[in-house]
PQR file with spaces between the fields and no chain letter, atoms N, CA, C, O and H, PARSE charges and radii, in Angstrom:
ATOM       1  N    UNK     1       9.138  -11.761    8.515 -0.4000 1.5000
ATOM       2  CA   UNK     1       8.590  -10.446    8.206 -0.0000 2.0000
ATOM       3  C    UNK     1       7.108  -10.592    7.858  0.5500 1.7000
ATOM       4  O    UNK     1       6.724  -11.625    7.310 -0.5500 1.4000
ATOM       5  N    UNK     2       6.055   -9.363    8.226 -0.4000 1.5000
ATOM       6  CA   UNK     2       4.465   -9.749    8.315 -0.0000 2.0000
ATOM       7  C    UNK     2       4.799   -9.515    6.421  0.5500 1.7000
ATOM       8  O    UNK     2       5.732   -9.324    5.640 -0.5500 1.4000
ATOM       9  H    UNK     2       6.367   -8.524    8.671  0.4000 1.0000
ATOM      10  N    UNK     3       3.607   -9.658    6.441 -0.4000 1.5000
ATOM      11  CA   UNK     3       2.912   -9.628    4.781 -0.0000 2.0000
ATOM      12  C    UNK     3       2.198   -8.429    4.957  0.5500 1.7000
ATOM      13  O    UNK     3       1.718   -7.989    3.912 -0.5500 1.4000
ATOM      14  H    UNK     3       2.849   -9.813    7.075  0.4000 1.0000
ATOM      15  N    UNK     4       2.035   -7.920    5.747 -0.4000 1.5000
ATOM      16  CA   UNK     4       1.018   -6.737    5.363 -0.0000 2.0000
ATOM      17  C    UNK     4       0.794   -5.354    6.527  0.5500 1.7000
ATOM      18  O    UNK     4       0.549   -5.536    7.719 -0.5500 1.4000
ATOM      19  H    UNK     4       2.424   -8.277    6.595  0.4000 1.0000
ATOM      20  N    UNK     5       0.876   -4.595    6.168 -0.4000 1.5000
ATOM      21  CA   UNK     5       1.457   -3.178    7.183 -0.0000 2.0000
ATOM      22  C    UNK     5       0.102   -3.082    7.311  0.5500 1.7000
ATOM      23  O    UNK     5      -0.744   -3.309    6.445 -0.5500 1.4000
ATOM      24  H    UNK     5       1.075   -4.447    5.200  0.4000 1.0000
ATOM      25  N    UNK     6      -0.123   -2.586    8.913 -0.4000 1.5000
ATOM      26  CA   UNK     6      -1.419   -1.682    9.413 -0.0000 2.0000
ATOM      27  C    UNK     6      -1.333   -0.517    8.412  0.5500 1.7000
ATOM      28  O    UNK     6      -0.923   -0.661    7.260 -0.5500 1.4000
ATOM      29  H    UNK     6       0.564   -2.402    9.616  0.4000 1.0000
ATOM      30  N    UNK     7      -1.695    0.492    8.867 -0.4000 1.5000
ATOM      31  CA   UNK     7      -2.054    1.942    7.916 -0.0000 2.0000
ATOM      32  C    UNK     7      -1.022    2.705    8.332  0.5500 1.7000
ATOM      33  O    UNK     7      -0.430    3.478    7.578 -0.5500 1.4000
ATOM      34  H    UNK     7      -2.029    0.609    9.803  0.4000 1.0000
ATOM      35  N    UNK     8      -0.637    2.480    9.995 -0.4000 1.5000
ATOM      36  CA   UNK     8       0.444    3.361   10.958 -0.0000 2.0000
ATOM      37  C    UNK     8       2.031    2.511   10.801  0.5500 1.7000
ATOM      38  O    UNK     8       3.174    2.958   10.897 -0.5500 1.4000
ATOM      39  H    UNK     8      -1.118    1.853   10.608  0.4000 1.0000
ATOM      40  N    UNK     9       1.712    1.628   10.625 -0.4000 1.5000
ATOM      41  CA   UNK     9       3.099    0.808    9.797 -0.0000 2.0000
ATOM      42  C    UNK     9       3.245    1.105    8.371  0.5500 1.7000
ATOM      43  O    UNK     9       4.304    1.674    8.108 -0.5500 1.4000
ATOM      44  H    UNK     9       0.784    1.265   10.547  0.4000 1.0000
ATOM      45  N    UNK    10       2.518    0.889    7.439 -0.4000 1.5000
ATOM      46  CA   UNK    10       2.392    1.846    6.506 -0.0000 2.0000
ATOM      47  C    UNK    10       3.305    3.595    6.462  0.5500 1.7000
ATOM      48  O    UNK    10       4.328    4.010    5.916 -0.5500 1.4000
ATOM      49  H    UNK    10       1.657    0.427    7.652  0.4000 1.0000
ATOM      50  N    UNK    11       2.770    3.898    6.914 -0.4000 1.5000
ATOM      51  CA   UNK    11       3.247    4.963    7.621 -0.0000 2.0000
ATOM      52  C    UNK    11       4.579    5.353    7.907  0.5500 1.7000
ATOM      53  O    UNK    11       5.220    6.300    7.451 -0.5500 1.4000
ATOM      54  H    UNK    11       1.940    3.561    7.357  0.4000 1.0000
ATOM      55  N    UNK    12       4.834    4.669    8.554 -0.4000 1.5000
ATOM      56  CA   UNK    12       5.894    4.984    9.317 -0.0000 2.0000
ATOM      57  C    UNK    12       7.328    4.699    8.153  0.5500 1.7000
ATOM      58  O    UNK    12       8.410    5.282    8.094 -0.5500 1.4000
ATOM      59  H    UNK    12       4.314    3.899    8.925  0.4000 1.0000
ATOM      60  N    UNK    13       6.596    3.214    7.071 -0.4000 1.5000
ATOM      61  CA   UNK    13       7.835    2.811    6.759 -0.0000 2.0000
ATOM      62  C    UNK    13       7.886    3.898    5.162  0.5500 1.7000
ATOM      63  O    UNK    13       8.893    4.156    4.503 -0.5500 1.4000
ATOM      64  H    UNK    13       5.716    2.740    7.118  0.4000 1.0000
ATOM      65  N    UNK    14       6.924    4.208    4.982 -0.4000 1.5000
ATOM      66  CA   UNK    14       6.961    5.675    3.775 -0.0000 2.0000
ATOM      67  C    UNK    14       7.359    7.147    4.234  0.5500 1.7000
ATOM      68  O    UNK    14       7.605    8.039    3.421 -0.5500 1.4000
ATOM      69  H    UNK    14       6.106    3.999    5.518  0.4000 1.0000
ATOM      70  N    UNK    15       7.407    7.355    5.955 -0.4000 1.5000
ATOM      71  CA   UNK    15       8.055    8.418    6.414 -0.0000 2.0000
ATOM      72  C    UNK    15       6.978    9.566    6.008  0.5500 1.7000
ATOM      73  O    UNK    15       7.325   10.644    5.523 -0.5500 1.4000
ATOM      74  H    UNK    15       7.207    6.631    6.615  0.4000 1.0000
ATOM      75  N    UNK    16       5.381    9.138    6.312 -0.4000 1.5000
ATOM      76  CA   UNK    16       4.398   10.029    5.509 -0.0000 2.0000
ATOM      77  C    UNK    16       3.504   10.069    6.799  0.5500 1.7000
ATOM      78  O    UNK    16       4.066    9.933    7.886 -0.5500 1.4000
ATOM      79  H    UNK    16       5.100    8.263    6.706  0.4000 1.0000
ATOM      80  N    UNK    17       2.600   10.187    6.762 -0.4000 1.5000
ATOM      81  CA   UNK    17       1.310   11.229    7.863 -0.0000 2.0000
ATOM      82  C    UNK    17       0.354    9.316    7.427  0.5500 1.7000
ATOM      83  O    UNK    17       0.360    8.476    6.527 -0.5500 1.4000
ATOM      84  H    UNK    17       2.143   10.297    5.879  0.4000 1.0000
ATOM      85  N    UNK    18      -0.245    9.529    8.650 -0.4000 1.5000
ATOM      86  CA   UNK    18      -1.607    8.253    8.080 -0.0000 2.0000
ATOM      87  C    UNK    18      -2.437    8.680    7.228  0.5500 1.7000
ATOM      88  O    UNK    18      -3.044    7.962    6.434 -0.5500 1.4000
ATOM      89  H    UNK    18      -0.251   10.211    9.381  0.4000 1.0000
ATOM      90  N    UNK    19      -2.548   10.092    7.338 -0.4000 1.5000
ATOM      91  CA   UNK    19      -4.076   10.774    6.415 -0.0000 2.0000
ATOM      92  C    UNK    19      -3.244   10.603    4.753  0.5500 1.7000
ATOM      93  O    UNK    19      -4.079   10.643    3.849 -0.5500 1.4000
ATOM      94  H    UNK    19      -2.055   10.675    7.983  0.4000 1.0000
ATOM      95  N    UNK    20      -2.146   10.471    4.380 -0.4000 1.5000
ATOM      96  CA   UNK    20      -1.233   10.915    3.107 -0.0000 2.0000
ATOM      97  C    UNK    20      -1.841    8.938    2.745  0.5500 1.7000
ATOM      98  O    UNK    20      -2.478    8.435    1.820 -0.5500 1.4000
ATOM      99  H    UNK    20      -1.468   10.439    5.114  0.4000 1.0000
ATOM     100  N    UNK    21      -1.259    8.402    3.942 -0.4000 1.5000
ATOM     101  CA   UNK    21      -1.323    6.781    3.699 -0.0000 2.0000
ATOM     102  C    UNK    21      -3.050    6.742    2.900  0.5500 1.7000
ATOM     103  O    UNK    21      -3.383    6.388    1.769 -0.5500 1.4000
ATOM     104  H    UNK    21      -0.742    8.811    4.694  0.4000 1.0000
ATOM     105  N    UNK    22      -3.768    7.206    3.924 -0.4000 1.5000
ATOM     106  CA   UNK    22      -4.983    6.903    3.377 -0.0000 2.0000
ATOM     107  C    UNK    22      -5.710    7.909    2.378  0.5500 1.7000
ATOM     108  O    UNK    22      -6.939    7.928    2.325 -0.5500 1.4000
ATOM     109  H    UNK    22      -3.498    7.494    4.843  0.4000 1.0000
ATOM     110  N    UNK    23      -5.099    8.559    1.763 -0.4000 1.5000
ATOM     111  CA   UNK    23      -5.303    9.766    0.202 -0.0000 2.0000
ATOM     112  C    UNK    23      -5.292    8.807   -0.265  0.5500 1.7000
ATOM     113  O    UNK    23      -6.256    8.170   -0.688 -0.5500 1.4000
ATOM     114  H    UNK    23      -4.100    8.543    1.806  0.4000 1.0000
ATOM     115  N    UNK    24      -3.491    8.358   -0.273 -0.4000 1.5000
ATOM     116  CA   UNK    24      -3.082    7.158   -1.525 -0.0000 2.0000
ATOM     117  C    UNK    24      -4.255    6.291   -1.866  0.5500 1.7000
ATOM     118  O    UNK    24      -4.641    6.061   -3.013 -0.5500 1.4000
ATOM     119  H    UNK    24      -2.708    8.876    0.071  0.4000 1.0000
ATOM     120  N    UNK    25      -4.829    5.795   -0.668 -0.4000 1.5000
ATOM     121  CA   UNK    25      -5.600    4.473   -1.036 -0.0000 2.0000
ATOM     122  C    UNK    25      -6.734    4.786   -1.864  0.5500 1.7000
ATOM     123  O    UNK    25      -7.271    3.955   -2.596 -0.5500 1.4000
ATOM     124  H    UNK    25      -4.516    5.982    0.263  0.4000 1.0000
ATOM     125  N    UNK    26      -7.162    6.189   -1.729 -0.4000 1.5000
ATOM     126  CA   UNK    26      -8.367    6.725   -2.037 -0.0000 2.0000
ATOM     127  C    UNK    26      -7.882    7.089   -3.991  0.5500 1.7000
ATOM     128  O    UNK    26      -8.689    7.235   -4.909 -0.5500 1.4000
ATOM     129  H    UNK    26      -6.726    6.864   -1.134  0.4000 1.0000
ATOM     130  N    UNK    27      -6.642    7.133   -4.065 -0.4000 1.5000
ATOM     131  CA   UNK    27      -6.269    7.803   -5.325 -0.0000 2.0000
ATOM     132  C    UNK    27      -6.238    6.331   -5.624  0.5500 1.7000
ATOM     133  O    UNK    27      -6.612    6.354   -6.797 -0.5500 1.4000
ATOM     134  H    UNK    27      -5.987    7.015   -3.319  0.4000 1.0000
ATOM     135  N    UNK    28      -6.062    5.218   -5.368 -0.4000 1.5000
ATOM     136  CA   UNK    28      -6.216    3.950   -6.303 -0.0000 2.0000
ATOM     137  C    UNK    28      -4.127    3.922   -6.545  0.5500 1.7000
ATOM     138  O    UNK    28      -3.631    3.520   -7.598 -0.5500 1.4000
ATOM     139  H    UNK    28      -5.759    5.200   -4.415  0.4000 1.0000
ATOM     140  N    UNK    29      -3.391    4.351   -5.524 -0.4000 1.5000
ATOM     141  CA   UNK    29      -2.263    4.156   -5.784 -0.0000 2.0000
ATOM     142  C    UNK    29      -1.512    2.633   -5.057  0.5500 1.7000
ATOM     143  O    UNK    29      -0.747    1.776   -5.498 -0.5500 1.4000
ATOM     144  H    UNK    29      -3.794    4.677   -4.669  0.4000 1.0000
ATOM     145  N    UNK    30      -2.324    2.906   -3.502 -0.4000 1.5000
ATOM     146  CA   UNK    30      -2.100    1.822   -2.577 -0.0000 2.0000
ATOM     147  C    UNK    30      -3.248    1.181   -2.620  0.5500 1.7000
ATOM     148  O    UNK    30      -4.329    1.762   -2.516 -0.5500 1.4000
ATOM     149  H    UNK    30      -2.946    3.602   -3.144  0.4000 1.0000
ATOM     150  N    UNK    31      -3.093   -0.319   -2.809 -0.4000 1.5000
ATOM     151  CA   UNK    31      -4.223   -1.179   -2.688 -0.0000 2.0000
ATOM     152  C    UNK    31      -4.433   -1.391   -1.163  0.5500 1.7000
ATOM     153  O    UNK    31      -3.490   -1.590   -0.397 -0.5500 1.4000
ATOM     154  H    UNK    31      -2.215   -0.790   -2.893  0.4000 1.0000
ATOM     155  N    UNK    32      -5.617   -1.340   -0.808 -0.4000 1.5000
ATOM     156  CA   UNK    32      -5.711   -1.455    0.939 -0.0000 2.0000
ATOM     157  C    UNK    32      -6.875   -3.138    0.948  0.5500 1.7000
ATOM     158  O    UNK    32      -7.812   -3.456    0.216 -0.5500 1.4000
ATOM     159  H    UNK    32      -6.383   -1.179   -1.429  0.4000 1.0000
ATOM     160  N    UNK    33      -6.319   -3.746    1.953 -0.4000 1.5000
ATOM     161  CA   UNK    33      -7.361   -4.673    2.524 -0.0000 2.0000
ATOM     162  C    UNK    33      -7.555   -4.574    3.616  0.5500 1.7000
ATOM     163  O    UNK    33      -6.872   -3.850    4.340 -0.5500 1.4000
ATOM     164  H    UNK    33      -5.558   -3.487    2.548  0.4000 1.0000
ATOM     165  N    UNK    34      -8.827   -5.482    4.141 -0.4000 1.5000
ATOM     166  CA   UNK    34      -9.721   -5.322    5.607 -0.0000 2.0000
ATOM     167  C    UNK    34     -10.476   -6.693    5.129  0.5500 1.7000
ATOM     168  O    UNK    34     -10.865   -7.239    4.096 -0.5500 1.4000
ATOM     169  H    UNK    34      -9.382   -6.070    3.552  0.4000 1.0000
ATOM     170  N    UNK    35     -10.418   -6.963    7.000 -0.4000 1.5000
ATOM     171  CA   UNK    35     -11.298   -8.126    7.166 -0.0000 2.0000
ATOM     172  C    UNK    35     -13.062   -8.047    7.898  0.5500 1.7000
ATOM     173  O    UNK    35     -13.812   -8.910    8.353 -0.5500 1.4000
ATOM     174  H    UNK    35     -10.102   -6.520    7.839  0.4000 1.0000
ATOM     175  N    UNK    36     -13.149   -6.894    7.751 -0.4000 1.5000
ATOM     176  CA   UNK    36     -14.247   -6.135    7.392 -0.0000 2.0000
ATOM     177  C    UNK    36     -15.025   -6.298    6.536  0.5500 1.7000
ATOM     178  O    UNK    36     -14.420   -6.532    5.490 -0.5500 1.4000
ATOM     179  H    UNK    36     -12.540   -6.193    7.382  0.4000 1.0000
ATOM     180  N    UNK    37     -16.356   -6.302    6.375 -0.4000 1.5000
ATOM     181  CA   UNK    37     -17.189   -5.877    5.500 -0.0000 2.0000
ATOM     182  C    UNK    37     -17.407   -5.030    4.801  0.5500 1.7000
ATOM     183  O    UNK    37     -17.855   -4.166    5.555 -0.5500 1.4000
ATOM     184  H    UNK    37     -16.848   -6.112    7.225  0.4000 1.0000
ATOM     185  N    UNK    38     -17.408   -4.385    3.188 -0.4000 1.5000
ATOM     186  CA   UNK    38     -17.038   -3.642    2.494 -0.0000 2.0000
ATOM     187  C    UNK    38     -18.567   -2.610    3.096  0.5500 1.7000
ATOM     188  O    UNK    38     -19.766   -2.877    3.175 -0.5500 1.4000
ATOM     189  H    UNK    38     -17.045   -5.087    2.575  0.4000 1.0000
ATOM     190  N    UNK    39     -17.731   -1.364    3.427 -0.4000 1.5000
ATOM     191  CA   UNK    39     -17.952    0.091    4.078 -0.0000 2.0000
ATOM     192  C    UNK    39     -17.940   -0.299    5.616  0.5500 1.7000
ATOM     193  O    UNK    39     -18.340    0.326    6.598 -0.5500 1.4000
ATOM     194  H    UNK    39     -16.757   -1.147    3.363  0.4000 1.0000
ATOM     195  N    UNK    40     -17.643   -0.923    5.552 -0.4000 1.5000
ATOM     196  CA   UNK    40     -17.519   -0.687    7.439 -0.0000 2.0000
ATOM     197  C    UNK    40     -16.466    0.054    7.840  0.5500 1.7000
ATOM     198  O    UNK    40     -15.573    0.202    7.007 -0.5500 1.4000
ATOM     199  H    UNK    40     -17.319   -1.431    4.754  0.4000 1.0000
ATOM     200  N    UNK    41     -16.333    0.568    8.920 -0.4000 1.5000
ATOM     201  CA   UNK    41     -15.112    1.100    9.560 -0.0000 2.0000
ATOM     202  C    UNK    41     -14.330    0.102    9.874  0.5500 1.7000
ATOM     203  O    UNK    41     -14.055    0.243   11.066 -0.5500 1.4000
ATOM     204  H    UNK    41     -17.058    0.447    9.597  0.4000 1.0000
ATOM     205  N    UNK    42     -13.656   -1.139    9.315 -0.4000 1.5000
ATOM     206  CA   UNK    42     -12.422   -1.704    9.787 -0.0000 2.0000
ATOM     207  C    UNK    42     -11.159   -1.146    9.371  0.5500 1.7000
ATOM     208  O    UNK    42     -11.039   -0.108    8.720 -0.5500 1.4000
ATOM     209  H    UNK    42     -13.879   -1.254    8.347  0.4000 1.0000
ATOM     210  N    UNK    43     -10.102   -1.980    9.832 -0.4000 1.5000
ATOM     211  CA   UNK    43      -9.136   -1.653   10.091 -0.0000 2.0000
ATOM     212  C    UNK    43      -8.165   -1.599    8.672  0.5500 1.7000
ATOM     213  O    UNK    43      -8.629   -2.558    8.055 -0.5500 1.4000
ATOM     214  H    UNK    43     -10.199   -2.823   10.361  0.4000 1.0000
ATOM     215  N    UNK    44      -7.177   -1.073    7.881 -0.4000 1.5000
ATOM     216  CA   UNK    44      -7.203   -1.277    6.593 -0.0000 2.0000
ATOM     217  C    UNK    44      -5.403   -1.754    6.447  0.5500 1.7000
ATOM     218  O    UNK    44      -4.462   -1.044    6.803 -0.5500 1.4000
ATOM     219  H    UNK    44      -6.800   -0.294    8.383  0.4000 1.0000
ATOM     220  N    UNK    45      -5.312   -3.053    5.867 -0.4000 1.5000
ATOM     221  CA   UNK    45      -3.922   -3.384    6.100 -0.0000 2.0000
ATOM     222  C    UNK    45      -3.495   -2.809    4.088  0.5500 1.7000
ATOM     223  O    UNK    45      -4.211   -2.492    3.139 -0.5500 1.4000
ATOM     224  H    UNK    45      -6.076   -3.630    5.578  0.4000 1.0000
ATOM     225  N    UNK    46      -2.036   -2.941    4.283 -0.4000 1.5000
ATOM     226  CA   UNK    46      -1.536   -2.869    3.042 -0.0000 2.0000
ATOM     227  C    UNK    46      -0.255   -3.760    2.963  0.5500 1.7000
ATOM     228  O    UNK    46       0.522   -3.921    3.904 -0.5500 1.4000
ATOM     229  H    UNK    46      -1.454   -3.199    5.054  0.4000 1.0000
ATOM     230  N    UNK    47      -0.122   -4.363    1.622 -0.4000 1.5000
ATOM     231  CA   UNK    47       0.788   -5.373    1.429 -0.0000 2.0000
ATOM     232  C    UNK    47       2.552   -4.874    1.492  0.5500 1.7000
ATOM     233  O    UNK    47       3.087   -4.096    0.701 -0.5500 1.4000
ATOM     234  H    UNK    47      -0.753   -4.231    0.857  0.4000 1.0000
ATOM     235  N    UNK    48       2.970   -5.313    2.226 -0.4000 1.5000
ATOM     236  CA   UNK    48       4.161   -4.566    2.634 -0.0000 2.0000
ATOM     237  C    UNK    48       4.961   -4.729    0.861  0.5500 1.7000
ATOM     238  O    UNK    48       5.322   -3.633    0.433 -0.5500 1.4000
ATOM     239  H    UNK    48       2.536   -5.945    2.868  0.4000 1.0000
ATOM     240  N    UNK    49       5.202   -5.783    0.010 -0.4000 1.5000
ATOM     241  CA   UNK    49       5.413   -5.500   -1.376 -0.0000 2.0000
ATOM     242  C    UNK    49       5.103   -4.279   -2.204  0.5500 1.7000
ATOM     243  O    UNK    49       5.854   -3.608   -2.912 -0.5500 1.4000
ATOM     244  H    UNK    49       4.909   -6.674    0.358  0.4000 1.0000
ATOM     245  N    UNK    50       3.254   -4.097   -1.834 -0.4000 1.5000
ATOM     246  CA   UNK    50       3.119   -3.155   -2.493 -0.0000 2.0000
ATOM     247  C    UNK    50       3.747   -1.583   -1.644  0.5500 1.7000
ATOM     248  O    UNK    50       4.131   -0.677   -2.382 -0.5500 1.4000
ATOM     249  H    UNK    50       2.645   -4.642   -1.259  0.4000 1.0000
ATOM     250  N    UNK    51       3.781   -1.456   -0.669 -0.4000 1.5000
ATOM     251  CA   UNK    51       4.379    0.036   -0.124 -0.0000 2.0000
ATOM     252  C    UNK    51       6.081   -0.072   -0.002  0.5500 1.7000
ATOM     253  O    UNK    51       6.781    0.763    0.572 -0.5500 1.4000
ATOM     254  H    UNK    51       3.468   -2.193   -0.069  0.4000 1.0000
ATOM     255  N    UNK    52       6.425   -0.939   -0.481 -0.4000 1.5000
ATOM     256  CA   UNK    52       8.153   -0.885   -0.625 -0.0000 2.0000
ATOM     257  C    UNK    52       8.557   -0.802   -2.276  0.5500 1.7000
ATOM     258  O    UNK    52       9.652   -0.484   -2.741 -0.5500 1.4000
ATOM     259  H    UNK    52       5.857   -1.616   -0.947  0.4000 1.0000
ATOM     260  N    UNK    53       7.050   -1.277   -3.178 -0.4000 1.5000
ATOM     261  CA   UNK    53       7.387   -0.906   -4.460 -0.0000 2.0000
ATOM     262  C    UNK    53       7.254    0.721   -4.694  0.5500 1.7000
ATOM     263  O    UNK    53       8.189    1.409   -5.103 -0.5500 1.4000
ATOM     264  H    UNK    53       6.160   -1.535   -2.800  0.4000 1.0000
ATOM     265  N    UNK    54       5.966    1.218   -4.375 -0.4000 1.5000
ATOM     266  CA   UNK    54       5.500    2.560   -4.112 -0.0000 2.0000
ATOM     267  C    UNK    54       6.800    3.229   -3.659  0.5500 1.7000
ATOM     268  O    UNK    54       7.238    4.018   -4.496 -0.5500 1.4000
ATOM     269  H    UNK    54       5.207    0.659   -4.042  0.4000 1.0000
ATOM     270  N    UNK    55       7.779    3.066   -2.149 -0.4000 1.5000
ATOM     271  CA   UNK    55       8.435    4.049   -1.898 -0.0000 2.0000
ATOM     272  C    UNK    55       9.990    3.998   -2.636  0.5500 1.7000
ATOM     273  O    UNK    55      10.892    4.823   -2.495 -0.5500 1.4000
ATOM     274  H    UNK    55       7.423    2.425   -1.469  0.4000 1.0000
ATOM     275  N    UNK    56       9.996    2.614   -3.562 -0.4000 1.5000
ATOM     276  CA   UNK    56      11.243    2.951   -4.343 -0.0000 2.0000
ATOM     277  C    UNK    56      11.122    3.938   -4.998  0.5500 1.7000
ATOM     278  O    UNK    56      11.792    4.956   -4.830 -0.5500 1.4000
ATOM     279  H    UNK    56       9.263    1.943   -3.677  0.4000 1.0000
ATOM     280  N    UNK    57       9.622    3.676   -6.451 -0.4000 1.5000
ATOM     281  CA   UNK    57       9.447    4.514   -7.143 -0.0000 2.0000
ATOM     282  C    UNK    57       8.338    5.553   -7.176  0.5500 1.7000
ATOM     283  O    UNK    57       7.587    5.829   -8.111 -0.5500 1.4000
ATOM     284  H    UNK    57       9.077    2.849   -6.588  0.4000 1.0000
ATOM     285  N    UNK    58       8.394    6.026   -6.055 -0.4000 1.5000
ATOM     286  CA   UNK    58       7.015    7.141   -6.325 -0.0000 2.0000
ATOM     287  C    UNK    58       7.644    8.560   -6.188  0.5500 1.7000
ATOM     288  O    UNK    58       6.918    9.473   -5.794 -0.5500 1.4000
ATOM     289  H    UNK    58       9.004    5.802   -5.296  0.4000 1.0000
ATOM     290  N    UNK    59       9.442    8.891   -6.605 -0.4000 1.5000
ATOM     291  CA   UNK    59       9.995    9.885   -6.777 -0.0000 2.0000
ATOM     292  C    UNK    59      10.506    9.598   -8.703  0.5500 1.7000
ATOM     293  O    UNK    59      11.028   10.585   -9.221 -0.5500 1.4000
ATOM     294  H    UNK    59      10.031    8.149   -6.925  0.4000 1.0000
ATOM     295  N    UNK    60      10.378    8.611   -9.418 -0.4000 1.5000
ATOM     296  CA   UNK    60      10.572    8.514  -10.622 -0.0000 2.0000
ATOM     297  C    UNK    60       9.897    8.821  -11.675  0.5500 1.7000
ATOM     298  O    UNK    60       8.918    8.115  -11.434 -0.5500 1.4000
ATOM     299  H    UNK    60       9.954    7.809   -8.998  0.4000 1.0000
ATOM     300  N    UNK    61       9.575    9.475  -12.957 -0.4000 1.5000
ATOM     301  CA   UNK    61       9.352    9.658  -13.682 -0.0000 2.0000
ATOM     302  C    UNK    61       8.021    8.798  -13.912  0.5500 1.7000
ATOM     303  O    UNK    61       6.851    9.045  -13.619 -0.5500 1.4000
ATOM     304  H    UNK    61      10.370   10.048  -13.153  0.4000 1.0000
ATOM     305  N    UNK    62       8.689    7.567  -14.617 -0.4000 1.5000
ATOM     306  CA   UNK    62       7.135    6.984  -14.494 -0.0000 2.0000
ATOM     307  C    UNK    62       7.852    5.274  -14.109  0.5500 1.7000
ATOM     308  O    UNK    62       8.734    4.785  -14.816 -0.5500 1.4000
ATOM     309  H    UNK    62       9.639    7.366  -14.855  0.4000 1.0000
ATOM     310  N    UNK    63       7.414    4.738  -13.188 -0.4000 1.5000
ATOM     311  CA   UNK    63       7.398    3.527  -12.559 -0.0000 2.0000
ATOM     312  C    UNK    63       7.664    2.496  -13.197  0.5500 1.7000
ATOM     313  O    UNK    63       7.211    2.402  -14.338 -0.5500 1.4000
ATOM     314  H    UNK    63       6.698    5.135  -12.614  0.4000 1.0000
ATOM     315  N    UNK    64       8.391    1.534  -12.702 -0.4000 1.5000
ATOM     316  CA   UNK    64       7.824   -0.019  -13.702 -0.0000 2.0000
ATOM     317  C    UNK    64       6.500   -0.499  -13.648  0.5500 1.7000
ATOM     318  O    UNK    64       5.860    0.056  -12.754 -0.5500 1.4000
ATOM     319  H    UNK    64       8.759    1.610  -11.776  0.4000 1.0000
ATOM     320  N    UNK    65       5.932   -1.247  -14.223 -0.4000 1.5000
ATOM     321  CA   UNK    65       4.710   -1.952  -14.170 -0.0000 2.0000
ATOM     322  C    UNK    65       5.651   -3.085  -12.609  0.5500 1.7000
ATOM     323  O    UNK    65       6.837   -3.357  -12.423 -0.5500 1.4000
ATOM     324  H    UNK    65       6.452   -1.698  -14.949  0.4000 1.0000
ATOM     325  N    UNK    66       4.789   -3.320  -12.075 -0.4000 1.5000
ATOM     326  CA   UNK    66       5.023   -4.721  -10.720 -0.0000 2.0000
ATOM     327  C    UNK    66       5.439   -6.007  -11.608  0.5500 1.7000
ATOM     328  O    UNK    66       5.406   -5.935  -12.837 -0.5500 1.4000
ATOM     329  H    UNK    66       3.826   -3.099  -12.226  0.4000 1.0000
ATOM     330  N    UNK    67       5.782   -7.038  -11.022 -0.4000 1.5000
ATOM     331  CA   UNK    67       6.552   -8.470  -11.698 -0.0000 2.0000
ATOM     332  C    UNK    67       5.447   -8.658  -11.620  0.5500 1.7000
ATOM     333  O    UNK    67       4.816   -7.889  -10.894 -0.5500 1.4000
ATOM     334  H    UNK    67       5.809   -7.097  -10.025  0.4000 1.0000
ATOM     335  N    UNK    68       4.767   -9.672  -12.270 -0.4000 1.5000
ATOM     336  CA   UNK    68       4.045  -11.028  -11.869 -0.0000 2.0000
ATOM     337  C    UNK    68       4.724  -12.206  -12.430  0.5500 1.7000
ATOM     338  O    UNK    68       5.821  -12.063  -12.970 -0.5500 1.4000
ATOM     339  H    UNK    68       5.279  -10.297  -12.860  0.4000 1.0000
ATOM     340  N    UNK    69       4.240  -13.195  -12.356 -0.4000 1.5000
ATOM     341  CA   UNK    69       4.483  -14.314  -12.497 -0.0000 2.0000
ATOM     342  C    UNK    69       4.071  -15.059  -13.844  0.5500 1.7000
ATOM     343  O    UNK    69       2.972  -15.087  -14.397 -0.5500 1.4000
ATOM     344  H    UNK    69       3.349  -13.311  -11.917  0.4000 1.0000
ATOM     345  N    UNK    70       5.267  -15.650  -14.208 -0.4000 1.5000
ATOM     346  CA   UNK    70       4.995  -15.532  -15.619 -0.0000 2.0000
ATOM     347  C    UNK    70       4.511  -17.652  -15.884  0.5500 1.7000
ATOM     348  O    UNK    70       5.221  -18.582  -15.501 -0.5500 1.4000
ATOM     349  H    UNK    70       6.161  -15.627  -13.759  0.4000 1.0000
ATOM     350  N    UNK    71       3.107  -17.774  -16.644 -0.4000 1.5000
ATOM     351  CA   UNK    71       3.232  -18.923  -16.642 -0.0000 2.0000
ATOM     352  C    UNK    71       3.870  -19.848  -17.718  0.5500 1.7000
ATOM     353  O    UNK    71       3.977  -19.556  -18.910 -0.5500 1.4000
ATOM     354  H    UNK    71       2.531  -17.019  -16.955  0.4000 1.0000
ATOM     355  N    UNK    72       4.323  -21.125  -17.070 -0.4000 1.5000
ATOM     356  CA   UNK    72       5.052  -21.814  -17.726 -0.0000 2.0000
ATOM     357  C    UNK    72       4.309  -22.927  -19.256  0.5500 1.7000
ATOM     358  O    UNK    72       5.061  -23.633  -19.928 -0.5500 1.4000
ATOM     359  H    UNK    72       4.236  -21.363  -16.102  0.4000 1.0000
């Protein structure tokens, strides 16, 4: 499985519009990357973790915080 959804994979797997995909990113909900130069028009991937955490809970009250990794 990739690590990281285009914007239209994105998309597709939240059952949402690309323009909704790219609000989110703009609201600071979905973190987006690009191998682009910051303001260029590239292409904008998102971490398939983060849009499968988003579409568990973005009908809940208020969310968990994400796991990280806890050091030993």
């Amino acid at each position: 499985m990739a690590e990281y959804y285009t914007t239209k994979e994105a998309a597709a797997a939240l059952g949402i519009c690309v323009a909704r995909v790219l609000q989110l990113r703009k609201e600071g909900v979905l973190d987006a990357y690009s191998r682009g130069e910051k303001g260029s028009k590239s292409k904008f991937y998102f971490k398939v973790a983060d849009v499968e955490y988003y579409k568990e809970h973005r009908n809940g009250s208020k969310p968990l915080p994400p796991l990280r990794k806890v050091e030993t």
